[in-house]
Backbone atoms as SQL, in Angstrom:
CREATE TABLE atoms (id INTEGER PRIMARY KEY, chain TEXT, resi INTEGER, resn TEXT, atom TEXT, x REAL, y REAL, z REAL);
INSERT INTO atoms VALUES
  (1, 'A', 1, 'UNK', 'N', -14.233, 9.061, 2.387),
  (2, 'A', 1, 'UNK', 'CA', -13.671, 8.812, 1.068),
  (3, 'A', 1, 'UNK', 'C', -12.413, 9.651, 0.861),
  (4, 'A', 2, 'UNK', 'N', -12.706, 10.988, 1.192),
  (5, 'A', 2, 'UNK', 'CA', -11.475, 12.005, 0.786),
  (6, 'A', 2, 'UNK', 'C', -10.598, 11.177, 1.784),
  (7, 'A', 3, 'UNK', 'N', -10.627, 10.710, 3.363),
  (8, 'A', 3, 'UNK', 'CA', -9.600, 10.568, 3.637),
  (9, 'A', 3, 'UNK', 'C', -8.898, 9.147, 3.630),
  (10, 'A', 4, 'UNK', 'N', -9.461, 8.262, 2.980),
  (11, 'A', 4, 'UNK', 'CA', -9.212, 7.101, 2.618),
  (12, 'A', 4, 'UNK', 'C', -7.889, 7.496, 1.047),
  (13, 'A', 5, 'UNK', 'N', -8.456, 8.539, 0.605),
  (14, 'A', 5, 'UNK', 'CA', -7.945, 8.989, -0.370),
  (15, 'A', 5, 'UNK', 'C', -6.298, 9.276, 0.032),
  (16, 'A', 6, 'UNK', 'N', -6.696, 10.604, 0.913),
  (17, 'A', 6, 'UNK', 'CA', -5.147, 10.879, 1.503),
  (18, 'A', 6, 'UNK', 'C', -4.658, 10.157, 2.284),
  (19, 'A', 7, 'UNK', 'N', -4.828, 8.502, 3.119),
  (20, 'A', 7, 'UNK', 'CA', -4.038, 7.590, 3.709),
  (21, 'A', 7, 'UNK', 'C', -3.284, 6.834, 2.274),
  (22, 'A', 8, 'UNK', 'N', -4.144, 6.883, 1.305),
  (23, 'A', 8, 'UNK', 'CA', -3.475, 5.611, 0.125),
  (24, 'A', 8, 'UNK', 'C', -1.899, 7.112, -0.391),
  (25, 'A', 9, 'UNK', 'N', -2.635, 8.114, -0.336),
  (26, 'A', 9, 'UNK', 'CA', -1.471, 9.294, -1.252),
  (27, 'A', 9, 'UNK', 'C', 0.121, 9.140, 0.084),
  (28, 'A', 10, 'UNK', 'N', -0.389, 8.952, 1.346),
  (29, 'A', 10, 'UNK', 'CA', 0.624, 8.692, 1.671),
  (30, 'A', 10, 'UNK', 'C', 1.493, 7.647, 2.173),
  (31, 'A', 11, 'UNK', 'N', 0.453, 6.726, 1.982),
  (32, 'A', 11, 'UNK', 'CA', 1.386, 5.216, 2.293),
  (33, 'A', 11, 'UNK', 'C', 1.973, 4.834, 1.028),
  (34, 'A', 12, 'UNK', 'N', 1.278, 5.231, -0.204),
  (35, 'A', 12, 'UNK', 'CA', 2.326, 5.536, -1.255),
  (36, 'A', 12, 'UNK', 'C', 3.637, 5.710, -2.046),
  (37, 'A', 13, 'UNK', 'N', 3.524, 7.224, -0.974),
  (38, 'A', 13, 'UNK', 'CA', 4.633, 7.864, -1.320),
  (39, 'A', 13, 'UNK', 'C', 5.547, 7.063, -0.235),
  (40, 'A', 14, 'UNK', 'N', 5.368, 7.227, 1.240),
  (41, 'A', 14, 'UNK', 'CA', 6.115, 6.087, 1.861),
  (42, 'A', 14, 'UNK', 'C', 6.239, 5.001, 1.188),
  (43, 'A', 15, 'UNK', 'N', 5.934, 3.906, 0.563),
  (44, 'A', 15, 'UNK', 'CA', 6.515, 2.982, -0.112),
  (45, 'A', 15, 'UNK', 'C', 7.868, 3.407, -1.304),
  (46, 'A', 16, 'UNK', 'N', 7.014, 4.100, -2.146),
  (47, 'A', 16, 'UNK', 'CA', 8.102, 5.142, -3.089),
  (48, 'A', 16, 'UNK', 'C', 9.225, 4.994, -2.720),
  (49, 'A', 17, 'UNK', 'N', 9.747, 6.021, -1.708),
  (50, 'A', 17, 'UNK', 'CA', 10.096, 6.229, -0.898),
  (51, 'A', 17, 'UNK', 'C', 11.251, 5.006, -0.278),
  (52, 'A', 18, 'UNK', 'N', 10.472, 3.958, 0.613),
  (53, 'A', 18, 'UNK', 'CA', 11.717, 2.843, 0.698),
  (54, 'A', 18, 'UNK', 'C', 11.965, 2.282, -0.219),
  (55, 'A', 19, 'UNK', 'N', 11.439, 2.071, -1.569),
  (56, 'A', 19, 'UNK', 'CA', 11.710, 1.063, -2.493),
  (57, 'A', 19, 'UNK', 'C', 12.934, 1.563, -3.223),
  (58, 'A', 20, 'UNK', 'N', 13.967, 0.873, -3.345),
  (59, 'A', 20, 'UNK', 'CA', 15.236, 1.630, -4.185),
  (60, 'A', 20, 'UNK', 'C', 14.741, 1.693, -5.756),
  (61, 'A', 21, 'UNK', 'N', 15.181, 2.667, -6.457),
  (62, 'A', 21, 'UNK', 'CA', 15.123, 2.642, -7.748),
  (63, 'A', 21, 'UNK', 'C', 14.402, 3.428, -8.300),
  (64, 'A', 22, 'UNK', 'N', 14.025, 3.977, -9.468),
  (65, 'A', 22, 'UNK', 'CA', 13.077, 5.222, -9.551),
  (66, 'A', 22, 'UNK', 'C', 11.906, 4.591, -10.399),
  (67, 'A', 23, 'UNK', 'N', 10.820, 4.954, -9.427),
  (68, 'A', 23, 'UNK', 'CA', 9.038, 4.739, -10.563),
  (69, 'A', 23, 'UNK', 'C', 8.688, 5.824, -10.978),
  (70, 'A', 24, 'UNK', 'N', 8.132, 4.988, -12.038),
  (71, 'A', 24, 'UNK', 'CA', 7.509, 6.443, -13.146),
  (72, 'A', 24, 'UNK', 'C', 6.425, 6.025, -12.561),
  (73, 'A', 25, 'UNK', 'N', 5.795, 6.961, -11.738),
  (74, 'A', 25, 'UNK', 'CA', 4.175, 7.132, -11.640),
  (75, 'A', 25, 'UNK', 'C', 3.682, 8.803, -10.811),
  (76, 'A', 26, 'UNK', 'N', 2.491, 9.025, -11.315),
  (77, 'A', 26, 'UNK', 'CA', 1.983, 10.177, -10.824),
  (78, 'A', 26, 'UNK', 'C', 0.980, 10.225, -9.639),
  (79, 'A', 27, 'UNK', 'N', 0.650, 11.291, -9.870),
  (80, 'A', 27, 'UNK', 'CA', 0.417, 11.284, -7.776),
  (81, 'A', 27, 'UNK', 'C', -1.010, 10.244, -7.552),
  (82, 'A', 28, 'UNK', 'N', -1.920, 10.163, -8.775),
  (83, 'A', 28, 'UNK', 'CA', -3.156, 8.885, -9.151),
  (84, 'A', 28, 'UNK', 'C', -2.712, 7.931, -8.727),
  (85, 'A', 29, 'UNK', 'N', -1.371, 7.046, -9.582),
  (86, 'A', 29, 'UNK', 'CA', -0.970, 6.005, -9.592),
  (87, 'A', 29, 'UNK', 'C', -0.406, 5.419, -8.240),
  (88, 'A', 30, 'UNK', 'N', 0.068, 6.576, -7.719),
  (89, 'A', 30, 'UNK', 'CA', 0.843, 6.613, -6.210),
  (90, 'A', 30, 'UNK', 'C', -0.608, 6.585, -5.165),
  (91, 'A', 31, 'UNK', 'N', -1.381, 7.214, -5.162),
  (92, 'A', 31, 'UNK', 'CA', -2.379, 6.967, -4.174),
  (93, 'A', 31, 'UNK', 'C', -3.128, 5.651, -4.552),
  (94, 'A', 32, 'UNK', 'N', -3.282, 5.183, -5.805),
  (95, 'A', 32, 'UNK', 'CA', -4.040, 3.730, -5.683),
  (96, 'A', 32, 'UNK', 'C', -2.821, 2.548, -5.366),
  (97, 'A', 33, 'UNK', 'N', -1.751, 2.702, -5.268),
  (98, 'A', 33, 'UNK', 'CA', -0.676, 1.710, -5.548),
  (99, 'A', 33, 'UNK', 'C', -1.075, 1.775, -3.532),
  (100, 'A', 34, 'UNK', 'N', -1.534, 3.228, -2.818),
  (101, 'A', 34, 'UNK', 'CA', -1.360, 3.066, -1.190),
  (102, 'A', 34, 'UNK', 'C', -2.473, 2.336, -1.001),
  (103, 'A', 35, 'UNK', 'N', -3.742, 2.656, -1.306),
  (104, 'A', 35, 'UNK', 'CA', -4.890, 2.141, -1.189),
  (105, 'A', 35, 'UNK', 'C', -4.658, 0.555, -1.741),
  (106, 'A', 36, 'UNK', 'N', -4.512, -0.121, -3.151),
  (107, 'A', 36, 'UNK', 'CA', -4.290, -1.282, -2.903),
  (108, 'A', 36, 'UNK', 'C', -3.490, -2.031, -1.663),
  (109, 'A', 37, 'UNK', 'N', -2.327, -1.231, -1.566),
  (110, 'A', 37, 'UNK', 'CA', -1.327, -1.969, -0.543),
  (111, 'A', 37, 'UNK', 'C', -2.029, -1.988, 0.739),
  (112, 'A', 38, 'UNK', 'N', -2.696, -1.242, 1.251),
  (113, 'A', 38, 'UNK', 'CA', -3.726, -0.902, 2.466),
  (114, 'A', 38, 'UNK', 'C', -4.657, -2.200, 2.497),
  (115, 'A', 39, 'UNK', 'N', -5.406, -2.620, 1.478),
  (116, 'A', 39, 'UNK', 'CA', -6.187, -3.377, 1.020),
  (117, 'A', 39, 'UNK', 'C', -5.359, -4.911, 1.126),
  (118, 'A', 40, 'UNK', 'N', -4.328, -4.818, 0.491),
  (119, 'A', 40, 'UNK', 'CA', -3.494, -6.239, 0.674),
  (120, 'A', 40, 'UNK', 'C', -2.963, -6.244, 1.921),
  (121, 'A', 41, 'UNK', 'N', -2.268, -5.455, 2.546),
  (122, 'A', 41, 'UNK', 'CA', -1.909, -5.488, 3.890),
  (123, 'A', 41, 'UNK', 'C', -2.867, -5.842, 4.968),
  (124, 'A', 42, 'UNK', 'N', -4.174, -5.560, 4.805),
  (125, 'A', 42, 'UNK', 'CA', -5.120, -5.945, 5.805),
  (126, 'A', 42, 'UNK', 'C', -5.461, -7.611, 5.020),
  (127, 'A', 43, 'UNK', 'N', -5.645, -7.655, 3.873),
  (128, 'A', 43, 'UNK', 'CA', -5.814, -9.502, 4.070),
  (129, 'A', 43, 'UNK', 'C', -4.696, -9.937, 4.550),
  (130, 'A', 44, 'UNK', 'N', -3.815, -9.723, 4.442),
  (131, 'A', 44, 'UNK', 'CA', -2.169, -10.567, 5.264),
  (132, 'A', 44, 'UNK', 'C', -2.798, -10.630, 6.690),
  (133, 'A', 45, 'UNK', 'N', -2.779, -9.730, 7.362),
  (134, 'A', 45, 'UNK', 'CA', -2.842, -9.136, 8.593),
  (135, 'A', 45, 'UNK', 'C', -3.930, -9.915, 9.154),
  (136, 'A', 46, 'UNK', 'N', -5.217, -10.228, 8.159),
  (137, 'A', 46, 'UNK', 'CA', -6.469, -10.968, 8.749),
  (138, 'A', 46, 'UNK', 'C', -6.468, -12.198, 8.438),
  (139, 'A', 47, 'UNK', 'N', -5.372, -13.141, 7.279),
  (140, 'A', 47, 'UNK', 'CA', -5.165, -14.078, 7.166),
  (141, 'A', 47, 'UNK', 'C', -3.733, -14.942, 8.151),
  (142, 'A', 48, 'UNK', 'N', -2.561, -13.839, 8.813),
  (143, 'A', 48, 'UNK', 'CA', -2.003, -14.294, 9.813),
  (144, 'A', 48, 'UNK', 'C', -2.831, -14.408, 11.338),
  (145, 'A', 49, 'UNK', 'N', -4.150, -13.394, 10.907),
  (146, 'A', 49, 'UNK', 'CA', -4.338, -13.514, 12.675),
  (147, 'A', 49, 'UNK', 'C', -3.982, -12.208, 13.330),
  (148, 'A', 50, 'UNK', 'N', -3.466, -10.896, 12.698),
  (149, 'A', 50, 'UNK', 'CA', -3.091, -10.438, 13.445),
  (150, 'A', 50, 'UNK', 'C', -4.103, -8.889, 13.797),
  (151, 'A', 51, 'UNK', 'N', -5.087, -9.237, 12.410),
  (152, 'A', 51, 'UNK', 'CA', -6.479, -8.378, 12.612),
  (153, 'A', 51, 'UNK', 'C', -7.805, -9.114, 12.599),
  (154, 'A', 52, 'UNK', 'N', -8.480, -8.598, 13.307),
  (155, 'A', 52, 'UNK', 'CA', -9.727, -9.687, 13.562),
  (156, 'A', 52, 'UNK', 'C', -10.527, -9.297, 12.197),
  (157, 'A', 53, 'UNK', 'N', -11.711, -9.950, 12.071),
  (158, 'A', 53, 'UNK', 'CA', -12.125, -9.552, 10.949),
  (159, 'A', 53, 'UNK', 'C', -13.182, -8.396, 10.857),
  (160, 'A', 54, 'UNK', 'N', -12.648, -7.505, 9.732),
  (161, 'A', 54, 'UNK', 'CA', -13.693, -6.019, 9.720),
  (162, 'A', 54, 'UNK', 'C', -12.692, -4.720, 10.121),
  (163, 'A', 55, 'UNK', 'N', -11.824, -5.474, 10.818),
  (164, 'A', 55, 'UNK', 'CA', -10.918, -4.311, 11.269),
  (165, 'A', 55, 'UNK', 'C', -9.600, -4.022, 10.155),
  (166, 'A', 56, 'UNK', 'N', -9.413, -2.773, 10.266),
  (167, 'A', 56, 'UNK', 'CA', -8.481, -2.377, 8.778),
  (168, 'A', 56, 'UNK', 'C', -7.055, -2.141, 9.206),
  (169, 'A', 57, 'UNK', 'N', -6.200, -2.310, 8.072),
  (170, 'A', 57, 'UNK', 'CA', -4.977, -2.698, 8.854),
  (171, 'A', 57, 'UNK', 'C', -4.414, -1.425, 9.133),
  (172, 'A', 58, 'UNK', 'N', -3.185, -1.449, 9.829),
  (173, 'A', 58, 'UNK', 'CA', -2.653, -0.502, 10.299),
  (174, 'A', 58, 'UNK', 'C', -1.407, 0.116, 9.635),
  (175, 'A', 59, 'UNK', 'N', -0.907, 1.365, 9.589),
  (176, 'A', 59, 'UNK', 'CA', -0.054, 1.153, 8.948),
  (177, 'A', 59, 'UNK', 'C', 1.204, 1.080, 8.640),
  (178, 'A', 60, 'UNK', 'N', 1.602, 0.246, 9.217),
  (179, 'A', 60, 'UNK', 'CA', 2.957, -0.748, 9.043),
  (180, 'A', 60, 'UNK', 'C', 2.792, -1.310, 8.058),
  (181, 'A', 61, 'UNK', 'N', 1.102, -2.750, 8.312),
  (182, 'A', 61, 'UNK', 'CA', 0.931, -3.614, 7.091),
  (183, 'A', 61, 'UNK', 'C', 0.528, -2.783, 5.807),
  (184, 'A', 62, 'UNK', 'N', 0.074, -1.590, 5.578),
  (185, 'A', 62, 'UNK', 'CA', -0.424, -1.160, 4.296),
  (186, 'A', 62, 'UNK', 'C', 0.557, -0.470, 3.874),
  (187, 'A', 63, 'UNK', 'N', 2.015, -0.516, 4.816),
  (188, 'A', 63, 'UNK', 'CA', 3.262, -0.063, 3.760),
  (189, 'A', 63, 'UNK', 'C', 3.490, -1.103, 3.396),
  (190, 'A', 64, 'UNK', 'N', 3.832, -2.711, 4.091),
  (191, 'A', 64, 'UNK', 'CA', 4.177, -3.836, 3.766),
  (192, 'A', 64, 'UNK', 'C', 3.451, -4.044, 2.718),
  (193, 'A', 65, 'UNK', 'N', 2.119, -4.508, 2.126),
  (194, 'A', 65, 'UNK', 'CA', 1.644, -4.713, 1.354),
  (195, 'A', 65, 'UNK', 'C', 1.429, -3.554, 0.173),
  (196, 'A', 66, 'UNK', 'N', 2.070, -1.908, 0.625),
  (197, 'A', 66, 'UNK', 'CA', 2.343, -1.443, -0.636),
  (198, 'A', 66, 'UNK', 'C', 3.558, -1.495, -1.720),
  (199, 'A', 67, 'UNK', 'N', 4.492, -2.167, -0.499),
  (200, 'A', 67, 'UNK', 'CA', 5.631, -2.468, -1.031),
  (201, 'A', 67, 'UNK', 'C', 5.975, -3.919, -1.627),
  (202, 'A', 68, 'UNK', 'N', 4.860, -4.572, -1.534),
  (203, 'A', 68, 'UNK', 'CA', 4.581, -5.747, -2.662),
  (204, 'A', 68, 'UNK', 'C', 4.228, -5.556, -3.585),
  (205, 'A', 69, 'UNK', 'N', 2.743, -4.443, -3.662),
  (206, 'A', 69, 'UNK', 'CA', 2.424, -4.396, -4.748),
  (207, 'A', 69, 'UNK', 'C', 3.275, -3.610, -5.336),
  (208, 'A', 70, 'UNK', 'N', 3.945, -2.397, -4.712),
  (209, 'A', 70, 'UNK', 'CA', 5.483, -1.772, -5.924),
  (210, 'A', 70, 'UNK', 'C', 6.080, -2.654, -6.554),
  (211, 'A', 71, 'UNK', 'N', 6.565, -3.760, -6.080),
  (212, 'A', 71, 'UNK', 'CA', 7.776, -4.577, -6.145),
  (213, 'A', 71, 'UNK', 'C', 7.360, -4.976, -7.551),
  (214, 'A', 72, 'UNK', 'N', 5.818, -5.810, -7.092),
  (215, 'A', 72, 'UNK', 'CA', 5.434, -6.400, -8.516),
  (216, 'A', 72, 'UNK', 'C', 4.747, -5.527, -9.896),
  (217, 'A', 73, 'UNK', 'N', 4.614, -4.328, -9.654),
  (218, 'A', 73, 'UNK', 'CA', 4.304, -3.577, -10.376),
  (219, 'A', 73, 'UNK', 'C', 5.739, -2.993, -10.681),
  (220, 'A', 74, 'UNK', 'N', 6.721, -2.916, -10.220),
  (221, 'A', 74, 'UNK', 'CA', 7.921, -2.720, -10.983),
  (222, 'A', 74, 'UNK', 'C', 8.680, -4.191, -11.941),
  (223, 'A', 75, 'UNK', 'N', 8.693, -4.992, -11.133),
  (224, 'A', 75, 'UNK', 'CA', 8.710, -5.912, -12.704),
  (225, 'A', 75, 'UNK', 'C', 8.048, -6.213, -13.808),
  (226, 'A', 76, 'UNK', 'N', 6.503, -5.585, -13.564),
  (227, 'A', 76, 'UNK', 'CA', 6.139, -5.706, -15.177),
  (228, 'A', 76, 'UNK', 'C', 5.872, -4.681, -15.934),
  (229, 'A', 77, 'UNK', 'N', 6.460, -3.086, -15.272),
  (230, 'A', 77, 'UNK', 'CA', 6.636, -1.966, -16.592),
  (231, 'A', 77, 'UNK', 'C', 7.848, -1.546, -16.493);
């Protein structure tokens, strides 16, 4: 759990990070924004085929999919 915790705090801040522009969020908001993206990145990943199923994605896709969910969480606050 704790370290599920600290993969979401830093795929996070890596998203943060590439996304241009400044978010208001705190270090909570930043570790669930990694953990969702972790979470969306592995359905991409198991819906292209490129993780079998059960297996968790890696992280390339849980920056990719944290940087969706930034994207869209920056257009609606």
């Amino acid at each position: 759990m704790i370290g599920h915790a600290i993969f979401g705090l830093i795929i996070g801040l890596l998203a943060r990070a590439v996304m241009p522009g400044r978010q208001h969020m705190g270090l909570i908001l930043t570790m669930i924004l990694g953990l969702v993206g972790a979470w969306l990145g592995g359905v991409i990943g198991r819906t292209t085929g490129m993780y079998k199923e059960g297996h968790p994605a890696g992280y390339l896709m849980a920056l990719v999919g944290a940087l969706i969910v930034l994207f869209v969480y920056s257009q609606f606050a």
